[in-house]
C-alpha positions in Angstrom: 17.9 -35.8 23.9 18.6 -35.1 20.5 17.1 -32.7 17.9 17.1 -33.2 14.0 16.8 -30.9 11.1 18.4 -31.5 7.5 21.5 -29.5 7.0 23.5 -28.7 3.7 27.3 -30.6 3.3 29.9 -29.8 5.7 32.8 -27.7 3.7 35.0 -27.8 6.4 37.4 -25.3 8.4 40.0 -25.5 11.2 38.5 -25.3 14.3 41.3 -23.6 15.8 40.3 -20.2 13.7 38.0 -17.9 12.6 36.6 -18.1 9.4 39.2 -17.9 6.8 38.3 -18.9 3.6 37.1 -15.9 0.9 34.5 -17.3 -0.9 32.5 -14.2 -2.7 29.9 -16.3 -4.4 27.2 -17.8 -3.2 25.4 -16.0 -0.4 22.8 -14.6 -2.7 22.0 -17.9 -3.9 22.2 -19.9 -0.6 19.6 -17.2 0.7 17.2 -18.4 -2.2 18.0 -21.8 -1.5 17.4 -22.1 1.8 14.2 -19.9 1.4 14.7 -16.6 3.1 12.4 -14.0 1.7 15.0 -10.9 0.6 13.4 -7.5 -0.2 14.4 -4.8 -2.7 15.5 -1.8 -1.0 13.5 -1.3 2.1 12.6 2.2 3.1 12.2 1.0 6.8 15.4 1.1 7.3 18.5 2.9 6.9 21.7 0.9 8.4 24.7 4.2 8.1 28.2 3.8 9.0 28.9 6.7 10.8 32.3 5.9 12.0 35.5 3.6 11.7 37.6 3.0 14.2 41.0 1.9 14.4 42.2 -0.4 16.4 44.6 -3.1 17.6 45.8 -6.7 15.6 43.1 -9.0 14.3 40.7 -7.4 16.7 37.7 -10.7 16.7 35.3 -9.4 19.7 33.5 -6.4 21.0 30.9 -6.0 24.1 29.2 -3.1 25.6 29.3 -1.6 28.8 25.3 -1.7 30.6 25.5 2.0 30.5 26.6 2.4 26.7 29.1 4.7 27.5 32.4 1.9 26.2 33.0 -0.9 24.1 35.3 -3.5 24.6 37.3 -5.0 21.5 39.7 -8.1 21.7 43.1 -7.5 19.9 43.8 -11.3 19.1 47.2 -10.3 17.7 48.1 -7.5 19.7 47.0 -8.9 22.9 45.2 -6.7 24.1 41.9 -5.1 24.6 41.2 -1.6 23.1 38.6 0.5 25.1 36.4 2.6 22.9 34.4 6.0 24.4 31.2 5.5 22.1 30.5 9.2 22.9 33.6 10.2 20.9 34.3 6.8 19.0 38.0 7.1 19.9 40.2 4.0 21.8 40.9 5.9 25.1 42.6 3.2 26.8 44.8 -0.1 25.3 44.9 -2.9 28.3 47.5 -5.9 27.8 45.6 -9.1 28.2 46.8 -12.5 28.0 48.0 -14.1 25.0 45.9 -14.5 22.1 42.7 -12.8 23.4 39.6 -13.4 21.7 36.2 -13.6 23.5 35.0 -10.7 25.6 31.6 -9.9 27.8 31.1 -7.4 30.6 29.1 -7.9 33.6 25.3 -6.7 34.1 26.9 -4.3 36.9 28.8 -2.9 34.3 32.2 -3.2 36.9 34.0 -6.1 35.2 35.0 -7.1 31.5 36.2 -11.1 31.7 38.8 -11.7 28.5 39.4 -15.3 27.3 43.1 -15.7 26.4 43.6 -18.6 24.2 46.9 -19.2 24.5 47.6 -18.4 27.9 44.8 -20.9 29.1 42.8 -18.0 31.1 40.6 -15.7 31.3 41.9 -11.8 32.5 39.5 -10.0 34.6 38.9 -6.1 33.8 38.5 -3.5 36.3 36.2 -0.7 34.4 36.6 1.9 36.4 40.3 2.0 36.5 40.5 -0.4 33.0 43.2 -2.3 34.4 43.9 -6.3 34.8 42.6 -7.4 38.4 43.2 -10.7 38.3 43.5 -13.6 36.1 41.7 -17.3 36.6 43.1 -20.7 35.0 40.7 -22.5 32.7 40.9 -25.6 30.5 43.1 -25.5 27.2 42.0 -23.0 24.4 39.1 -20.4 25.8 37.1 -18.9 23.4 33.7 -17.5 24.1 32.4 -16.1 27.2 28.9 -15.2 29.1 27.4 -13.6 32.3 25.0 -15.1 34.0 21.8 -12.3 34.1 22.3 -11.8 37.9 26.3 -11.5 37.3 27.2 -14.4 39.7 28.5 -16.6 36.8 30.4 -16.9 33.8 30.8 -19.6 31.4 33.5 -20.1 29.4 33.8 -22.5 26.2 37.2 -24.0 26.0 38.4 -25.6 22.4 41.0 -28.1 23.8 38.9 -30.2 26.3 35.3 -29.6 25.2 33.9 -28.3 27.6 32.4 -24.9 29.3 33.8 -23.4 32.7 31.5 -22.2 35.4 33.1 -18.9 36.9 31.9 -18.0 40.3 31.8 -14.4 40.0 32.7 -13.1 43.7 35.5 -15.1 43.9 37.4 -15.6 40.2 36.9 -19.3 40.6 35.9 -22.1 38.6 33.6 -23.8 40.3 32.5 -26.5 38.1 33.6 -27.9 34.3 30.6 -29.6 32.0 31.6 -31.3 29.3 29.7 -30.2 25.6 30.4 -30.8 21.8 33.3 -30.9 19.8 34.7 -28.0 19.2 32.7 -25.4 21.5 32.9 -22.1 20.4 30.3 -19.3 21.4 28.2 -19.3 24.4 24.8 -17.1 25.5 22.8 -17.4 28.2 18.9 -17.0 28.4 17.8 -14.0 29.8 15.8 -15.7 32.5 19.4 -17.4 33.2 18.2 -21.1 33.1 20.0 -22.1 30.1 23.0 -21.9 28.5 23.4 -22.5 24.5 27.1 -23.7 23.4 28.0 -23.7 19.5 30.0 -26.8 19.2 32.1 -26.6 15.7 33.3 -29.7 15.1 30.0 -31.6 15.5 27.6 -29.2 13.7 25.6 -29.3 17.2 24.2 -26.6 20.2 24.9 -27.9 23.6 22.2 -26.9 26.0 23.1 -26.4 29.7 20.4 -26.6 32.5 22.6 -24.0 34.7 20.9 -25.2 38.1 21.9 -28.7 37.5 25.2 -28.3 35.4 24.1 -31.0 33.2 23.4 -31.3 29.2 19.7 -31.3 28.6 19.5 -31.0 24.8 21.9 -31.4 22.1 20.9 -29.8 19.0 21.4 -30.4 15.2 22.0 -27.1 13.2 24.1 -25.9 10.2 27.5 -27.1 9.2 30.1 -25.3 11.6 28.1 -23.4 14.2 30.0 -20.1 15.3 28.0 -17.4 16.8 24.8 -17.4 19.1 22.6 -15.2 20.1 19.0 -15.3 22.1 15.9 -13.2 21.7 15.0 -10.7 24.9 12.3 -12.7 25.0 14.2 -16.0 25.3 11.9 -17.9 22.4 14.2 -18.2 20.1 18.0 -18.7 19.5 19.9 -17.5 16.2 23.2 -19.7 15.5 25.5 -18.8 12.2 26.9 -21.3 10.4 29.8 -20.3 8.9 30.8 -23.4 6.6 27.0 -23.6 4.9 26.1 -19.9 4.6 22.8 -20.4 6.8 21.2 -19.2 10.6 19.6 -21.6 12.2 16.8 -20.6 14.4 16.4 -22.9 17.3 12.4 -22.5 19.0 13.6 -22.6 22.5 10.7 -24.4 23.8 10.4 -26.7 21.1 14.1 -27.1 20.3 12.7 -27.5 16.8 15.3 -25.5 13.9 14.7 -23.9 11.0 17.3 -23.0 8.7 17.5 -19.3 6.7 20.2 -18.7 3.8 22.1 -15.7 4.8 25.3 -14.1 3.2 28.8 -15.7 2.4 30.7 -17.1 5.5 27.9 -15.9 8.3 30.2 -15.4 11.6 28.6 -12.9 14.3 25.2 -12.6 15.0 23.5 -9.7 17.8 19.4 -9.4 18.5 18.1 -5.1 19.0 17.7 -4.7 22.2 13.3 -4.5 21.6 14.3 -8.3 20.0 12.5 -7.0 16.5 16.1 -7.3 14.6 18.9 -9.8 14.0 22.4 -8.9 13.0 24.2 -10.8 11.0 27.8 -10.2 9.7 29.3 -12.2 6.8 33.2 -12.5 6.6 33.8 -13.1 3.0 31.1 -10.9 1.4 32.6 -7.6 4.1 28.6 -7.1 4.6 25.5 -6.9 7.5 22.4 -8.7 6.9 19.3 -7.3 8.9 16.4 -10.2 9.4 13.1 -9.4 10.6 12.8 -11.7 13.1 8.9 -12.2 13.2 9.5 -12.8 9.5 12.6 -14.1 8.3 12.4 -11.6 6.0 15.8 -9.3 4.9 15.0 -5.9 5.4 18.4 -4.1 4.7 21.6 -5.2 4.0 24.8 -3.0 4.0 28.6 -3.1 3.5 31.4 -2.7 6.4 34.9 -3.0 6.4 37.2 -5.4 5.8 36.1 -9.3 7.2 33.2 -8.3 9.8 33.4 -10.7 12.5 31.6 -10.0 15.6 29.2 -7.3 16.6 27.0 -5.4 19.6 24.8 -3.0 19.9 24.4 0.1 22.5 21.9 -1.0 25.0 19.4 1.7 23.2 19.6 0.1 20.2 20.9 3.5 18.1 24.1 2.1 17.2 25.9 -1.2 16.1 30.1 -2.0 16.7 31.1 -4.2 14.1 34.3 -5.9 14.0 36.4 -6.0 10.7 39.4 -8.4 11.3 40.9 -7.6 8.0 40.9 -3.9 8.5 41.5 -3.7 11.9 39.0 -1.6 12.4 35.9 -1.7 14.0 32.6 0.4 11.8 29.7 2.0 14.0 26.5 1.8 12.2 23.7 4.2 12.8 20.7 1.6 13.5 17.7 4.3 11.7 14.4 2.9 11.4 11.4 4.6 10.0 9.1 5.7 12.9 6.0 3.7 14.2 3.1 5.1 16.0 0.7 3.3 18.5 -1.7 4.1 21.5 -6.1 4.8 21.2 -6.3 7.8 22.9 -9.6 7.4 25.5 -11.9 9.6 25.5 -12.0 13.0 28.0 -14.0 14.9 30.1 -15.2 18.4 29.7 -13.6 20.6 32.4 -10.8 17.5 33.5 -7.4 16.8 32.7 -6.8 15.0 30.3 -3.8 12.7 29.8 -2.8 10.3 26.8 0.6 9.2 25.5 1.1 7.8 22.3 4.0 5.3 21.4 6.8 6.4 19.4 9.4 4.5 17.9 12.9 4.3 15.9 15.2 5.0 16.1 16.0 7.9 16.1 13.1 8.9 18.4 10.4 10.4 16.5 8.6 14.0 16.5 5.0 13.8 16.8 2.9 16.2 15.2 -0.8 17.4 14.4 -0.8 17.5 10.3 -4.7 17.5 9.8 -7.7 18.3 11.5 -8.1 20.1 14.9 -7.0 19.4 18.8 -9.9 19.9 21.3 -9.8 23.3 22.9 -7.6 22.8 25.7 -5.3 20.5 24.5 -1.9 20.0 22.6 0.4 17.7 21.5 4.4 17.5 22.6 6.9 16.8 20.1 7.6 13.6 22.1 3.6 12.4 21.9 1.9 13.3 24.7 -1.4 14.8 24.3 -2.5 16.7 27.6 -4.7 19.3 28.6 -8.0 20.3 30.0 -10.9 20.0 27.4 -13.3 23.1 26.7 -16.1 22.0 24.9 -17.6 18.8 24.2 -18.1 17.2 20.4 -16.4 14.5 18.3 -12.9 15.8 17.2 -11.2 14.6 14.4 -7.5 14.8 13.6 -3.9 13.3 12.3 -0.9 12.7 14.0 2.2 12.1 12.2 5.6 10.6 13.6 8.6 11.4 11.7 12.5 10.7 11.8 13.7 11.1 9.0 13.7 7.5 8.0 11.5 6.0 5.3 7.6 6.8 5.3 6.3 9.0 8.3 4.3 7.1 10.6 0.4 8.4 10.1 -2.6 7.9 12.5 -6.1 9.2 11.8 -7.9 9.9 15.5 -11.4 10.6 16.1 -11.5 12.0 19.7 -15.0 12.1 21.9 -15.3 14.9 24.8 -18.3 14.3 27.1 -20.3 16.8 29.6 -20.2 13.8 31.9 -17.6 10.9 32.3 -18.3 7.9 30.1 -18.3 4.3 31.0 -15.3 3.3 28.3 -13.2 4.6 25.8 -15.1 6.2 22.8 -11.8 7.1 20.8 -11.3 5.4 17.8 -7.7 5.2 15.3 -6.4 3.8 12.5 -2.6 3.1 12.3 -0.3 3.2 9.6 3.7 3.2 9.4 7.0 1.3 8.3 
């Protein structure tokens, strides 16, 4: 079944490439246009290139390793793959790949990194541990984007020259099945309950959904003019799809399949969700910047420069950093993903004479440092830097303090607490808060 929503003019692109054209114009007014809600300079966040990397030819893709510890970058003109430590941010290893490599994912296990070659017509499979080509499986004419299945048993592949996405059978480096999509399929994710999979198809201006039990298209999608990149919410709601010909994301409701469209920057290509889902990435090619959207309100809250044509990006599975690809540079920037801290969590109330136990909430990044700036602690108890109030109350009465969360990041994060100690348990919690914070 088919799903409408009113798009801008196609400009057109070849659908063979990335984005190519440098148009420097009108990202800021597309964003008004399409209403998205930009901010001045937000305090909330502060989006830091701590790092540039160099690496191989027209480098287009990047995945991270379960563990954080590497990141994967396609070189699409060197082919090969460059293997960054992202405790040092140096390439320790260069593998040769297939011809023309350009997609990249690695497996939930962490043991594999599959690389789509697009002129080879296959897809080279990574060892990890020893970073060395394994094995190498045949697909269909012009492979582009790949995905893991959640449990790691599949992988699709998108393939340019016959339309259509490869299953993978995992255990064996097979393809075991070949459904036909879109014109032009490009990127691929899969939901996190692995039910679905949602194809970007260029040349049609559409999102192919796959039912991945059936192998069949359930849902084809209407969304901006050249879809590229997609991405899905840890929660699986909602789906973000660039559209690099019209300067807009389109945000397809999952359940509904209904789309709204949001005016980003100039040429929109890759597109990543924080790991807590809060957070959309978006990279624009022509403008060499990063767009962060508030995804419960389609609202800018930073945006930042990078290098040279920022295609594709990832971020550590912590969420404390961002690899973003700059073709034209050949580079790749790390960001520092800072937010200003939150704090969350009603303490209950406490006995006199019994341990007591409460952990507040912290959040970032960076991780927070919670402190007592006003008022007094019961006897008997304190507060860790890390938010955990503990101890064995002395005396009983009504106790009234502050605890601030800092990081260094915009505003601190300040909650007034009013704290009841009883001579005997009580039925419910008597304690009482306020909250406040970026």
């Amino acid at each position: 079944m088919r799903h409408t929503t009113v798009v801008p003019p196609s400009c057109g692109d070849d659908l063979g490439s990335r984005p190519t054209t440098r148009r420097r114009t009108a990202g800021l007014v597309a964003a008004l246009s399409a209403g998205l809600m930009l901010t001045g300079t937000p305090a909330a966040h502060a989006n830091t290139v701590t790092a540039t990397i160099v690496v191989g030819g027209n480098p287009d893709e990047v995945a991270i390793t379960p563990d954080g510890n590497y990141a994967y970058v396609t070189n699409l003109e060197s082919d090969t793959v460059s293997v960054i430590d992202t405790a040092t941010n140096t390439v320790i290893n260069t593998v040769e790949v297939g011809d023309e490599p350009f997609g990249v994912a690695v497996n939930p296990l962490g043991t594999r990194a599959y690389v789509t070659n697009r002129n080879s017509e296959s897809v080279s499979v990574i060892d990890t541990a020893t970073r060395a080509v394994t094995g190498t499986i045949d697909v269909p004419a012009g492979p582009n984007g790949v995905a893991f299945t959640p449990d790691g048993t599949r992988a699709y592949v998108t393939s340019l020259g016959d339309e259509s996405v490869s299953v993978i059978e995992t255990a064996g480096n097979t393809v075991v099945d070949t459904v036909t999509v879109g014109n032009g399929p490009w990127g691929v994710a899969i939901t996190p309950d692995g039910t679905r999979a949602y194809v970007t198809n260029r040349g049609d201006n559409t999102v192919s959904v796959i039912d991945t039990n059936t192998l069949a298209v359930t849902d084809t999608i209407d969304v901006g003019d050249e879809p590229y990149a997609v991405a899905i919410t840890p929660d699986g709601n909602k789906a973000y799809v660039t559209n690099s010909d019209d300067n807009t994301v389109s945000v397809i409701d999952t359940n509904t399949l209904a789309v709204t469209n949001l005016g980003v920057g100039d040429r929109p290509a890759g597109v990543a969700i924080t790991p807590d889902g809060d957070l959309v990435y978006v990279t624009n090619d022509n403008s060499d910047t990063v767009w962060a959207i508030d995804t419960a309100t389609n609202t800018v809250v930073d945006t930042f420069e990078v290098g040279d044509e920022p295609m594709a990006l990832a971020f550590t599975p912590d969420g404390t950093r961002a690899y973003v690809i700059n073709e034209g540079a050949n580079t790749v920037s790390v960001i520092a993903t800072d937010r200003a801290p939150t704090l969350t969590g009603a303490p209950p109330a406490g006995v006199v004479g019994q341990f007591y136990h409460h952990t507040f909430t912290l959040a970032g990044p960076p991780t927070p440092t919670a402190t007592v700036t006003d008022g007094t602690l019961p006897d008997g108890l304190v507060l860790t830097p890390d938010g955990v109030l503990l101890g064995v109350p002395g005396a009983a009465g009504q106790f009234t303090f502050t605890v601030t969360a800092t990081n260094g990041v915009g505003e601190d994060a300040i909650m007034p607490v009013v704290l009841d100690i009883t001579d005997t348990p009580a039925t419910g919690s008597l304690g009482s808060l306020g909250s406040w914070g970026s």
